[in-house]
C-alpha positions in Angstrom: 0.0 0.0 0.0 2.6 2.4 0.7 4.5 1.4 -2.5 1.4 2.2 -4.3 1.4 5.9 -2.5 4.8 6.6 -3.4 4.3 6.0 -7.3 1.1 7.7 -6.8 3.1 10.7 -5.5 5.5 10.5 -8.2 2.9 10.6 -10.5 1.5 13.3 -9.5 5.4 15.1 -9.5 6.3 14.6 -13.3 3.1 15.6 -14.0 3.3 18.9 -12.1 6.6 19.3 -13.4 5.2 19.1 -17.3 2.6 21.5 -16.3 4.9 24.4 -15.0 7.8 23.6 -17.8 5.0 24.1 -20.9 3.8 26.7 -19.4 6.6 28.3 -18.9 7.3 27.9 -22.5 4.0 29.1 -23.6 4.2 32.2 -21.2 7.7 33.2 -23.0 6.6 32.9 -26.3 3.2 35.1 -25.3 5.3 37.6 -23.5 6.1 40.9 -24.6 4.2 40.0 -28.2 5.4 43.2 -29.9 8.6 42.5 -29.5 10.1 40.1 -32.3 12.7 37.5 -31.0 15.2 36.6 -33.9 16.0 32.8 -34.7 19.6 32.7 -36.4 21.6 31.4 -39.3 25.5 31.8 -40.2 26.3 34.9 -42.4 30.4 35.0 -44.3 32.4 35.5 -41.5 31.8 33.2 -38.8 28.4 32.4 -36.4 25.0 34.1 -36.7 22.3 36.8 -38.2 18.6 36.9 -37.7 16.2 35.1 -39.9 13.0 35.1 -38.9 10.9 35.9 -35.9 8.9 33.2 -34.3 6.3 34.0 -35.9 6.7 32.4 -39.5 7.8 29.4 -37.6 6.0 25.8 -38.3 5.5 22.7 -36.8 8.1 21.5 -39.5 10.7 23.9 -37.6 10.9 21.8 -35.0 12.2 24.3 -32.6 9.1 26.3 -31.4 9.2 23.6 -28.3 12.6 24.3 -27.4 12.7 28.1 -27.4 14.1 29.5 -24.0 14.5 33.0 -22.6 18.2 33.7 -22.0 18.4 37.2 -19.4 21.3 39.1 -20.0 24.4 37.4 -19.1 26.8 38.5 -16.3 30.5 38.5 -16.1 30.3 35.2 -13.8 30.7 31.9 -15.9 27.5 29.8 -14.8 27.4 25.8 -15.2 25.0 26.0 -17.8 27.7 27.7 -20.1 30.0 24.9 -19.7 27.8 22.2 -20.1 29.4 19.1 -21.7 28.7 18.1 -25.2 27.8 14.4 -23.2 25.4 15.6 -21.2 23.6 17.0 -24.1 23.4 13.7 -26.0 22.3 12.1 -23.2 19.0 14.1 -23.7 19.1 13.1 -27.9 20.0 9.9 -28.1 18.6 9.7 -31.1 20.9 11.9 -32.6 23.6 9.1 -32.3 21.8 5.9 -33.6 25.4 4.8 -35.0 27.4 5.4 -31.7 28.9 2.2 -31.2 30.6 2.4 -35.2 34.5 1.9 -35.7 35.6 0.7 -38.8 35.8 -3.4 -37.6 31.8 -2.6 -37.2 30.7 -0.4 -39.4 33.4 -0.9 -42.8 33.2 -3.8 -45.2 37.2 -4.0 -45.9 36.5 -5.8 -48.5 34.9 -4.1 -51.4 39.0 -2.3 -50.7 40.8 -5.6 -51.0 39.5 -6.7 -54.2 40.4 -3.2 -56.3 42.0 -0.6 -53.8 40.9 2.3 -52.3 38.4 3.9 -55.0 35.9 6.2 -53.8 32.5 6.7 -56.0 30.4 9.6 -56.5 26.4 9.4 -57.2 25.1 10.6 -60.1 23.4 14.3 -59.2 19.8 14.1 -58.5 17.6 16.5 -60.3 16.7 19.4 -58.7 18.4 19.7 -56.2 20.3 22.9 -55.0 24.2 22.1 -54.3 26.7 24.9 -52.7 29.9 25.9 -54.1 31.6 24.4 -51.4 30.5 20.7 -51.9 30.6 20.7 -55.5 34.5 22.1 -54.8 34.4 18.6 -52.5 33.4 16.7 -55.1 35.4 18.1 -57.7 38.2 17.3 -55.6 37.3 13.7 -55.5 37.0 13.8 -59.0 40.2 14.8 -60.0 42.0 12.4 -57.2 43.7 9.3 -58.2 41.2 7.3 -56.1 38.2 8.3 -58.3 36.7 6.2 -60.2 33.3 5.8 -62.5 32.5 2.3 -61.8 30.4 1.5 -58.0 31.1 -2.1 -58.5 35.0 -1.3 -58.0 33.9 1.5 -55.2 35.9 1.0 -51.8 34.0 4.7 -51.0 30.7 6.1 -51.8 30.2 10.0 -51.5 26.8 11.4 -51.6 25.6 13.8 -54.9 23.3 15.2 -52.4 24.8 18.6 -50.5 25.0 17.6 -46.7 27.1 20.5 -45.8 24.6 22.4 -43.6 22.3 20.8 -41.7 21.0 23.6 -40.2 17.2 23.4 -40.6 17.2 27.7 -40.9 19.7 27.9 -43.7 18.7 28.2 -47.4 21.3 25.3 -47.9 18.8 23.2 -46.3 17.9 19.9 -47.9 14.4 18.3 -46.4 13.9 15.0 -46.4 17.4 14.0 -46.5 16.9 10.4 -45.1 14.0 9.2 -47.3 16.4 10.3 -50.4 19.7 8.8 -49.1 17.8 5.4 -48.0 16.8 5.2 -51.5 20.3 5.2 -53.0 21.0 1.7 -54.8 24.3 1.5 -52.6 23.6 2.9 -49.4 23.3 -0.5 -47.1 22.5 1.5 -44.0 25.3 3.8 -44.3 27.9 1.4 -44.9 31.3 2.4 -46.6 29.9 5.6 -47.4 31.5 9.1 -46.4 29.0 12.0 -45.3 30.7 15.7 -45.2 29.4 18.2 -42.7 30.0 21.5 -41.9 26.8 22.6 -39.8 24.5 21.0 -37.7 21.8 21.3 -35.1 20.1 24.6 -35.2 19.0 27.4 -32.6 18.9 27.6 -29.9 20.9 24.5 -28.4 23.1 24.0 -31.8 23.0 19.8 -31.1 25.0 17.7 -33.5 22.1 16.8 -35.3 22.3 16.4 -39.3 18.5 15.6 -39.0 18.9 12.4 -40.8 19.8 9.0 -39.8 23.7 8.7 -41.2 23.7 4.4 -40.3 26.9 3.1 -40.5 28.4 6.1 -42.5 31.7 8.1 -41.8 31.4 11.6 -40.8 33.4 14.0 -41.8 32.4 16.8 -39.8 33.4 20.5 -38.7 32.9 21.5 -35.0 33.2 18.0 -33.9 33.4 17.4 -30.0 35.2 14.6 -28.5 31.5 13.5 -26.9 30.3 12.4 -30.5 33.8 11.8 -32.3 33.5 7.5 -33.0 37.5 7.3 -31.7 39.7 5.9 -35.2 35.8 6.3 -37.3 34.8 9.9 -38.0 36.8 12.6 -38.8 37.0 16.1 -37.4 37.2 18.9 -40.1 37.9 22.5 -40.1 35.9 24.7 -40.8 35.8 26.5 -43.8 33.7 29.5 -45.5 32.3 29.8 -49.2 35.3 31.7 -50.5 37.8 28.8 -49.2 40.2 28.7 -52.2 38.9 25.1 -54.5 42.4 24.4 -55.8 44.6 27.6 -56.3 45.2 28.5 -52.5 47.3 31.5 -50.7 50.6 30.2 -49.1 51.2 31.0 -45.8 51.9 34.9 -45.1 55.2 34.1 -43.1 57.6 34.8 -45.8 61.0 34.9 -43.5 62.0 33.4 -40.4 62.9 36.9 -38.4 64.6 36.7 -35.0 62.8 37.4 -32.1 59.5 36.3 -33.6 57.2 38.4 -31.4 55.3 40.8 -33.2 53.9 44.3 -31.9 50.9 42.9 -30.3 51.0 39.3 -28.1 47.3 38.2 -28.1 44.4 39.7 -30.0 41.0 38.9 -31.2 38.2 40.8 -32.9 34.6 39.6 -33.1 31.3 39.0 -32.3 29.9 38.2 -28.5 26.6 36.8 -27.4 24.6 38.2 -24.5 22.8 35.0 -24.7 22.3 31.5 -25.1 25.4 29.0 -25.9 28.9 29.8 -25.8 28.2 33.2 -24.6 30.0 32.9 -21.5 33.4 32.6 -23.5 33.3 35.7 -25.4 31.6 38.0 -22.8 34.7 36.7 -20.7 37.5 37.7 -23.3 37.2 41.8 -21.8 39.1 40.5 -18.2 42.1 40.0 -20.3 42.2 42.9 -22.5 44.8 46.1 -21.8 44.5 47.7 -24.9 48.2 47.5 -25.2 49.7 44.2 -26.3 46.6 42.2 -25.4 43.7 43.7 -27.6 40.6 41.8 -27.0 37.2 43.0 -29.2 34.1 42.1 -29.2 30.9 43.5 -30.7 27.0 42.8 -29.8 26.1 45.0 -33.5 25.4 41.7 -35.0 21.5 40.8 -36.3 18.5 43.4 -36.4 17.3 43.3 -33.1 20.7 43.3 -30.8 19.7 46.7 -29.3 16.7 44.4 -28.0 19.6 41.7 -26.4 22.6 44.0 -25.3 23.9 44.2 -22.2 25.3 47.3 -20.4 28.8 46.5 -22.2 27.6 46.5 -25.8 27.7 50.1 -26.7 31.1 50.4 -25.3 32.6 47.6 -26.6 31.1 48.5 -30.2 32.6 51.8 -29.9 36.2 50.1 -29.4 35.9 47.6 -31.9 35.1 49.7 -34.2 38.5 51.3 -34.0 40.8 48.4 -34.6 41.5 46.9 -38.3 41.1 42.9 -38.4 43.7 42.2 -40.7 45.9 44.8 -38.8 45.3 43.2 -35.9 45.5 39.4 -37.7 49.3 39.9 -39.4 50.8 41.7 -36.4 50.0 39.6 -33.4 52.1 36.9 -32.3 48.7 34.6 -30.5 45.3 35.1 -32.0 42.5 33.5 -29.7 40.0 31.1 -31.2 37.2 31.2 -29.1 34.2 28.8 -29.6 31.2 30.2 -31.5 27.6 29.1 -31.0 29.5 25.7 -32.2 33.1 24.6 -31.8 34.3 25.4 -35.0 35.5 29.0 -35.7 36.8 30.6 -39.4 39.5 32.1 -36.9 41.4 29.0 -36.6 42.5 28.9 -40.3 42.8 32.6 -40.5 45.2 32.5 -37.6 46.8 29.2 -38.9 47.3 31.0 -42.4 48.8 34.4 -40.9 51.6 32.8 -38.5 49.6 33.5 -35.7 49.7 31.0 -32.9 46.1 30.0 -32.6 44.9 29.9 -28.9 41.5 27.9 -28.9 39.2 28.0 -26.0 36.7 25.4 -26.7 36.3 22.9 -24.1 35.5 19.4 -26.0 36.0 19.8 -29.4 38.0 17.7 -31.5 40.4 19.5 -33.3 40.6 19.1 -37.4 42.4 16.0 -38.5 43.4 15.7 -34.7 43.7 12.0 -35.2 47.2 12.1 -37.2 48.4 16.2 -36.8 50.4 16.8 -33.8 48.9 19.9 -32.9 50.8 20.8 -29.8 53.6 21.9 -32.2 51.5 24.6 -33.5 48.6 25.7 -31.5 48.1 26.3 -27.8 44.3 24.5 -27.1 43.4 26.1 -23.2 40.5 25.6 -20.7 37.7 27.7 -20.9 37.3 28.1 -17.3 41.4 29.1 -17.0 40.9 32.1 -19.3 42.5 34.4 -16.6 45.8 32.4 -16.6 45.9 33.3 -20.7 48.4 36.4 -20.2 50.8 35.3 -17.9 51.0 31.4 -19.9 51.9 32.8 -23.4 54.3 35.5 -21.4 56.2 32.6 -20.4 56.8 30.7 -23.5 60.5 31.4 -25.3 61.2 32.7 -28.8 62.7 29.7 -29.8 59.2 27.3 -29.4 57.6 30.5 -30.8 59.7 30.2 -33.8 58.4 27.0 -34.3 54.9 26.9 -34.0 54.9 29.3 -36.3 56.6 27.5 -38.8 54.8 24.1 -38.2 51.1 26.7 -38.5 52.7 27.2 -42.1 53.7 24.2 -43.1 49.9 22.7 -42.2 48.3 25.6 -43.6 50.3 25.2 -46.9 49.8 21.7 -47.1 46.4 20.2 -45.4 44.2 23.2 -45.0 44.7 25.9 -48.0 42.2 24.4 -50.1 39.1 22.5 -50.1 40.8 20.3 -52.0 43.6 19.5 -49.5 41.2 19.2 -47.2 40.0 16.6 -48.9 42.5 14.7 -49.7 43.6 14.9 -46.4 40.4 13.2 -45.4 41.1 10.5 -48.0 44.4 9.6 -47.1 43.4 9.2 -43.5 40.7 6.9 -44.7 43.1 4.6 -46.7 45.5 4.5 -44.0 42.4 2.6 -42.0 41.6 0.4 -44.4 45.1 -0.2 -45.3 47.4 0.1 -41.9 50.3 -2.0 -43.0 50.5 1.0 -45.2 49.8 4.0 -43.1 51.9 6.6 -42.5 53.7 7.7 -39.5 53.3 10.5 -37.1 56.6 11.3 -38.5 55.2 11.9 -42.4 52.0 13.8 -41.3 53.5 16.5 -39.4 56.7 16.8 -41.1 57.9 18.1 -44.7 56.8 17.2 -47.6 53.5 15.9 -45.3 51.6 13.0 -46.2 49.5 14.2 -49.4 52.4 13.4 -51.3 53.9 10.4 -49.5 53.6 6.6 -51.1 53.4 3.8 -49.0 53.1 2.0 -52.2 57.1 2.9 -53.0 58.0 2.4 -49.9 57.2 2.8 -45.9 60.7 3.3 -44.4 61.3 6.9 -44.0 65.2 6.3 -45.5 64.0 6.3 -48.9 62.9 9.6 -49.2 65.0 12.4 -49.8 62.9 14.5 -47.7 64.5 12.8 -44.4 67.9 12.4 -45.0 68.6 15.5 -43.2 66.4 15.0 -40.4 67.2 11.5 -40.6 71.4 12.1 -40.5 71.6 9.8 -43.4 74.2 10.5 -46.6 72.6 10.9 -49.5 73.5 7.6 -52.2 77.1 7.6 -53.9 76.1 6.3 -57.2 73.1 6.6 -59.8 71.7 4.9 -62.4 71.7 6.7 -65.8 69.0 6.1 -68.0 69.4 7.4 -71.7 65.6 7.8 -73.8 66.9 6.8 -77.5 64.5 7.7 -80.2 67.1 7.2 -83.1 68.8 4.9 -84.5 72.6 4.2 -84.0 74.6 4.2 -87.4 77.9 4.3 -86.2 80.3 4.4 -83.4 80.4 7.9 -83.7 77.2 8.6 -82.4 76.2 10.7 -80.0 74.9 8.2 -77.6 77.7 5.8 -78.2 80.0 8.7 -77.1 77.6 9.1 -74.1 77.7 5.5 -72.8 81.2 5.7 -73.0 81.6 8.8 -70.9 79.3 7.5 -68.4 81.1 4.2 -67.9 84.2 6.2 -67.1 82.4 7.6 -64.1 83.0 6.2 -61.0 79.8 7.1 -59.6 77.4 5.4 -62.3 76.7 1.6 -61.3 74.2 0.9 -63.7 73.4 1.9 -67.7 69.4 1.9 -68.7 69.0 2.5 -72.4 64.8 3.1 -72.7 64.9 2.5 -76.6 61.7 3.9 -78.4 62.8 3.5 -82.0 61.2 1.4 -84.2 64.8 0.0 -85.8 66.3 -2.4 -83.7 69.4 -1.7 -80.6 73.0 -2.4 -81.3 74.2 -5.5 -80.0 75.3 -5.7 -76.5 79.2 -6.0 -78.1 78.7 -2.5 -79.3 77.9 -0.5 -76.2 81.6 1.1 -74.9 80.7 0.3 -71.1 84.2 -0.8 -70.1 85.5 1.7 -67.0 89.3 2.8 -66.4 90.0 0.3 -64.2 89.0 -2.5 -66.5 85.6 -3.6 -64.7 81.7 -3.1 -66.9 79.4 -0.8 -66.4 76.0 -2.8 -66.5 74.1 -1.8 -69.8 70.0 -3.1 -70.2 68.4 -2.2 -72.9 64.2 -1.6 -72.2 62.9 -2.0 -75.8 59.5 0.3 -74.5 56.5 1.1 -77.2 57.8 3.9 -79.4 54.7 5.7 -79.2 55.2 6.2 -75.2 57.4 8.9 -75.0 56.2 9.4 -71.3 57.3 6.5 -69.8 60.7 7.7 -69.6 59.6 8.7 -66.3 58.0 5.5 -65.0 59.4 3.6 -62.6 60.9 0.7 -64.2 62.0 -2.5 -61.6 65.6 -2.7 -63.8 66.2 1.3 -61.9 68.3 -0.2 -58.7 70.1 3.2 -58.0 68.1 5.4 -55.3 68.9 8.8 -57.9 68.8 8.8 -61.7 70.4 10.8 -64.6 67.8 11.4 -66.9 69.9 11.5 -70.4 68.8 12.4 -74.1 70.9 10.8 -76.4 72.0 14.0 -78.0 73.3 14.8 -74.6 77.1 16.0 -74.8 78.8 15.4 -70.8 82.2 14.1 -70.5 82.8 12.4 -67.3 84.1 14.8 -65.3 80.8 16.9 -65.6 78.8 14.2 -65.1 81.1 13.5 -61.8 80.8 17.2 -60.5 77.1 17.5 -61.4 76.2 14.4 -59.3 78.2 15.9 -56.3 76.7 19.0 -56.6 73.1 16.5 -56.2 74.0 15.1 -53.6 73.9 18.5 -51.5 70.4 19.0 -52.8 68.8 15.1 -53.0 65.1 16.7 -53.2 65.3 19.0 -56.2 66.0 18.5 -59.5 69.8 18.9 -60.4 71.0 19.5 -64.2 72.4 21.3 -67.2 70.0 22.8 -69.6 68.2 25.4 -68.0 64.7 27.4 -69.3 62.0 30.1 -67.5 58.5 30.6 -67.4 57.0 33.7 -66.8 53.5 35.7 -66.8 51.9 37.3 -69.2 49.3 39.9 -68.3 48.0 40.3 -71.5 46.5 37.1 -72.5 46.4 36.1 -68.3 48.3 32.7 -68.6 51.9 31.2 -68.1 54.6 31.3 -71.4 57.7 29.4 -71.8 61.0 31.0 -72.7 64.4 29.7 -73.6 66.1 32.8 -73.4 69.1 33.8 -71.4 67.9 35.3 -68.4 69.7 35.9 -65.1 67.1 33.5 -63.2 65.6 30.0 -64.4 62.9 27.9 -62.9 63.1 24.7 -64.7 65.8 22.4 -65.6 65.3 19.9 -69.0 65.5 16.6 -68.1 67.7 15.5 -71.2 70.3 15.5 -68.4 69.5 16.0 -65.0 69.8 13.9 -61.7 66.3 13.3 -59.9 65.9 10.7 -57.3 63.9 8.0 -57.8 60.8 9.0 -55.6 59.9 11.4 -58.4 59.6 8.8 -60.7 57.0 6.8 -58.4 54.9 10.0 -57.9 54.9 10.1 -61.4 53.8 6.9 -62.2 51.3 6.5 -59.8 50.8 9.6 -58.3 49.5 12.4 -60.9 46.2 12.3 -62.4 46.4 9.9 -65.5 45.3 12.4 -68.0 48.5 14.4 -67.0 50.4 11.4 -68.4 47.9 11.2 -71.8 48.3 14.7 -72.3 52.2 14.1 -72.5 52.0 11.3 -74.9 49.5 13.0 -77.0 51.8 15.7 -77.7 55.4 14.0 -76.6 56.8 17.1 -75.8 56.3 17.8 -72.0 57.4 15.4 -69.7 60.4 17.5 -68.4 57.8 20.1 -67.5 55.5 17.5 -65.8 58.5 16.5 -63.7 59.4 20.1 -62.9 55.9 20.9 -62.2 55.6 17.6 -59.6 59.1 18.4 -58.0 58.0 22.2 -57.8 54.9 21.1 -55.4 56.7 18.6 -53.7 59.5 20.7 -52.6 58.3 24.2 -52.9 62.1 25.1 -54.0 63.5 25.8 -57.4 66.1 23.0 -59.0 69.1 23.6 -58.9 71.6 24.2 -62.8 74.6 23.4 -63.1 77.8 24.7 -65.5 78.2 23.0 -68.3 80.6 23.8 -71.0 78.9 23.3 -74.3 75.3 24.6 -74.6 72.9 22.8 -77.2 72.9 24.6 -80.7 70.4 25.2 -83.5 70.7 23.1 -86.5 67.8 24.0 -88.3 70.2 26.1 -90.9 73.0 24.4 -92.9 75.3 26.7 -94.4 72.9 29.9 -95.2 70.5 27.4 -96.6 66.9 26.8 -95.6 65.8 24.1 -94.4 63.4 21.9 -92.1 63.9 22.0 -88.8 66.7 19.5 -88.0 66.1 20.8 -84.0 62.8 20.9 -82.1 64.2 24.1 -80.4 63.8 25.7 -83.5 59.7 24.7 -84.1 57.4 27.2 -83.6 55.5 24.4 -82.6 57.3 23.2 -80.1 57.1 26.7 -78.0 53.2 26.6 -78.6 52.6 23.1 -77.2 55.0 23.7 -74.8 53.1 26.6 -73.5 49.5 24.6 -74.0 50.8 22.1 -71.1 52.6 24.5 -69.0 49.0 26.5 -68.1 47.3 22.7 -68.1 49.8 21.6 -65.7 49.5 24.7 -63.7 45.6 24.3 -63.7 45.6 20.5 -62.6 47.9 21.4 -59.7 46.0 24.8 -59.2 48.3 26.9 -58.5 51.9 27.8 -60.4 54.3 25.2 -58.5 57.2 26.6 -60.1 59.7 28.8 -58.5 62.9 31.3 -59.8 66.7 30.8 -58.7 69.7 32.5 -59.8 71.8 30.0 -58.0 74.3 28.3 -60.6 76.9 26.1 -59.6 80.5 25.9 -61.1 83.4 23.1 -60.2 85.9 25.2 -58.1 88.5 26.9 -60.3 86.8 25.8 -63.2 88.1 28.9 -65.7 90.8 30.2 -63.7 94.3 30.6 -65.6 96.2 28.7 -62.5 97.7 25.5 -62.3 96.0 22.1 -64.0 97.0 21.1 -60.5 95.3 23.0 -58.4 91.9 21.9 -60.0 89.6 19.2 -59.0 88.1 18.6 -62.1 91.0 19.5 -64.9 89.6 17.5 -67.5 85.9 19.7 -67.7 87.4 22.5 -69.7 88.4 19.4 -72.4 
């Protein structure tokens, strides 16, 4: 009896407790009727405007139950302000219907094991509205080596339909999203498919709610807390606005490496603070810390139509103040910029700060920070406890130049290579999601966060760290002692005077040359193997193979053939005039630089404003930015990334025309290294025999085409375009053996026999 009492009770409680919280709720949206309150969506620069009063809301808003008056906030941080990202999904469970996912669950490995990793990309539906942004997502899928047209082969599938924002008050807005995605021929529940995200949840609580039941599906998602991150499943993105760069990005703005680093102002931010509702604590805190002097903190509650309705007894102060500092001012000549959380995690700040060698300083309790799961971010950014935010001055005050130094170098070198354009971004998603399915192949820590990074890394050519040229500095390893040369022969050989004959010979007299690959693309047979000169000084053979290749493929020059044993290559024409001692000299000279491009024949490009697009030049100039490759030394990673690594129709735009694979090569070194090649002396230059004697003629020399210049020029701006940006850089360095003219003593000279 008394049990039946107590639950009577109880009862009774809950049901008293309904009746005061809806009433509540009605009373608030009754009260003070002429007087709109604004509901919210994200405007270009980072968190929210007004977008309709309450009054055009429907039932199919889905928010008109969970509206809740916010008084103006005090300085004080309350409890409510810092409540956990758990504790609100313990209240939507439903949000998180694929919790439990990791990709032993959730990830059929293998649809990968039977063709690779190939991701595939529905057809678009009809009708449907797609941003900028996600169709610069998918266009950066497209143009990836793991594309491909055929879902039977897929490893990947990537919706058509834009998932971006999920915020049921944008424009962006898709309704319906589950009925249409359950539909899809492939879908299985979400299985082996990848969903992109940039905004969820909606006003006021901002949940991480797409507002569609994702399954089994990957999220790649901005403003990601740790509460909802599936640990080694999703991924955390950053988040980006609609004029993020697709493919032609802005390098970092630290151009030199000046000692001390600081810059005129230690800590600054500039933006817009909340009176109300979540993450308004963490801005309205931000004034305790300001001085005006070297810690400039600015906030602004001039944001939406009716903020004169929410403002506190700050607000016209503060908008007075802000209005007097200059963002970008501010942005290039502070040494910290905070990144405080917005209504979500994610904040536009932390890329703008990332971009501009400003230390980011993030106060966002919980969130997961982008690509978190392979970027070591404590060698960049500072992430610090909301609740600490008084500590700030004197923590940063304590740090030395030389960690400042850095951090701001490792901001650059992730900015540059994950996070200045959507399609990095992308790739960067990619590559994590391969190492997954594939982690007998990942990469290391050690490739992620260090030079060239892991966009351009091949597990494929090999996972040990030694046989990259990158790392044999960081690595204290010697770069190799000998190459292999490898001479393209699209001619005949008549005699023993031929050029190539007199080439071989040179090369076998070179100490440093342990192997001989002729790649023979003439339809006339090779000379015997009795012909080839290959015998050394000393009396030993050079080794000599001979790759009869399909005379058509002028490309392949380049590919990565299993007979290359040698760790660098000379890359040889067979006109190619080097006695031995330049070939000796040059290949020291290589062995300074291991990850550039080292050679003879030297050429610039330059722009022309006119006609808005990159020309070729073989002029004399007192810079260069590409070396030919009819005899140049380029390690043998190159030739991997070229075979496997660059976007097929790169390769069939080279044999169409079989007259740009030295400036596919450049281009691909260009982006690896972000450093020009390197030329070297030589004492004969290449000559134009086009003209016999006075007389007209055909062109004997491609040098003197017209039409070699043209094409030459056609792939120079289609190379520039597939990379999206001009990888190519200028030098004036040149490199001469020492005492090479000098009237002094034979004797004195290392290499007497170059003047020869």
């Amino acid at each position: 009896m008394q049990a039946k009492k107590r639950y009577i009770a109880l009862l009774l409680s809950l049901f008293t407790v309904t009746i005061v919280y809806y009433g509540s709720q009605k009373v608030f949206v009754t009260w003070n009727s002429d007087q709109p309150v604004p509901l919210f969506k994200r405007d270009a620069t980072d968190d929210i405007l007004p977008q309709k009063s309450m009054a055009h809301l429907t039932e199919d808003d889905s928010v008109s139950s969970k509206l809740t008056f916010f008084a103006d906030q005090e300085d004080e941080f309350t409890d409510d302000d810092y409540k956990s990202p758990m504790e609100s999904i313990r209240t939507h469970k439903s949000v998180y219907k694929g919790r439990k996912c990791r990709m032993d669950t959730c990830f059929d490995f293998e649809r990968c094991h039977a063709n690779g990793f190939k991701v595939y990309i529905y057809p678009e539906p009809d009708g449907e509205k797609t941003s900028a942004n996600y169709r610069n997502i998918l266009d950066a899928i497209r143009t990836s080596r793991y594309y491909t047209e055929n879902p039977e082969k897929a490893c990947l599938f990537v919706l058509a339909y834009d998932t971006l924002d999920r915020d049921k008050l944008s424009d962006d807005y898709i309704k319906k999203l589950g009925s249409k995605v359950s539909r899809l021929k492939y879908w299985n529940n979400g299985r082996n498919h990848l969903i992109f995200n940039l905004y969820s949840g909606t006003w006021p609580d901002y949940l991480e709610d797409l507002n569609f039941d994702i399954g089994e599906a990957i999220l790649a998602k901005a403003s990601l807390s740790k509460a909802s991150y599936r640990e080694g499943f999703d991924i955390s993105l950053p988040l980006f606005g609609k004029t993020h760069p697709a493919k032609q990005g802005v390098a970092g703005f630290l151009k030199r490496n000046l000692f001390p680093p600081v810059r005129k102002y230690l800590l600054t931010f500039k933006g817009k603070r909340y009176t109300y509702g979540i993450g308004s604590s963490t801005r309205n805190a931000l004034y305790h810390i300001h001085n005006g002097e070297d810690i400039v903190m600015l906030t602004t509650c001039r944001h939406g139509k009716h903020w004169e309705y929410h403002m506190d007894k700050r607000c016209l102060a503060d908008n007075e103040e802000y209005e007097k500092w200059d963002y970008a001012e501010l942005l290039h000549n502070s040494t910290f910029c905070m990144v405080p959380r917005g209504r979500r995690l994610g904040s536009f700040r932390f890329l703008e700060s990332l971009q501009a060698a400003c230390i980011p300083l993030v106060l966002a309790n919980g969130w997961k920070l982008p690509f978190e799961e392979v970027i070591d971010w404590s060698k960049a950014m500072i992430p610090w406890e909301e609740r600490l935010l008084l500590q700030v001055p004197s923590m940063i005050r304590e740090i030395d130049m030389d960690s400042i130094m850095l951090m701001k170098q490792q901001s650059q070198f992730l900015w540059n290579t994950y996070f200045s354009t959507v399609s990095n971004i992308v790739q960067t998603t990619l590559e994590i999601i391969n190492d997954r399915v594939f982690p007998e192949l990942a990469r290391s820590p050690e490739v992620w966060n260090s030079k060239p990074g892991a966009l351009v890394y091949l597990p494929t050519y090999s996972n040990d760290l030694h046989d990259y040229p990158a790392f044999y500095d960081t690595l204290g390893l010697q770069s190799p002692t000998n190459f292999t040369a490898v001479i393209q022969a699209i001619s005949p050989v008549t005699s023993s005077a031929a050029p190539i004959i007199k080439l071989v010979r040179s090369l076998s007299q070179s100490a440093a040359c342990s192997q001989i690959i002729i790649l023979w693309h003439c339809d006339k047979p090779p000379p015997s193997s009795s012909r080839w000169p290959t015998e050394s000084s000393k009396g030993s053979k050079t080794p000599l193979t001979v790759i009869n290749d399909n005379p058509k493929l002028i490309g392949r020059r380049f590919f990565l053939f299993d007979d290359i044993k040698s760790d660098v290559v000379l890359s040889l024409d067979e006109d190619t005039v080097l006695n031995t001692e330049e070939i000796d000299f040059s290949f020291e000279v290589w062995r300074t630089f291991p990850e550039r491009i080292v050679g003879f024949p030297a050429r610039s490009h330059l722009w022309d404003e006119n006609r808005s697009k990159w020309l070729y030049t073989s002029k004399w100039q007192n810079s260069y930015s590409i070396i030919l490759t009819g005899a140049a030394y380029i390690h043998r990673y190159y030739f991997a990334l070229y075979s496997e690594w660059l976007p097929q129709s790169s390769r069939v735009l080279v044999n169409e025309l079989g007259n740009c694979e030295d400036l596919l090569m450049n281009h691909l070194v260009g982006h690896v290294t972000k450093l020009p090649p390197i030329k070297v002396t030589q004492k004969k230059q290449y000559k134009d025999t086009s003209a016999i004697q006075g007389q007209k003629t055909e062109p004997q020399s491609r040098w003197a085409d017209p039409k070699h210049f043209a094409e030459r020029q056609t792939c120079m701006n289609k190379f520039t375009e597939m990379f999206g940006y001009m990888p190519l850089s200028a030098s004036q360095v040149r490199f001469d053996p020492m005492l090479y003219k000098d009237n002094v003593s034979v004797l004195r000279k290392r290499y007497p026999k170059i003047e020869i």
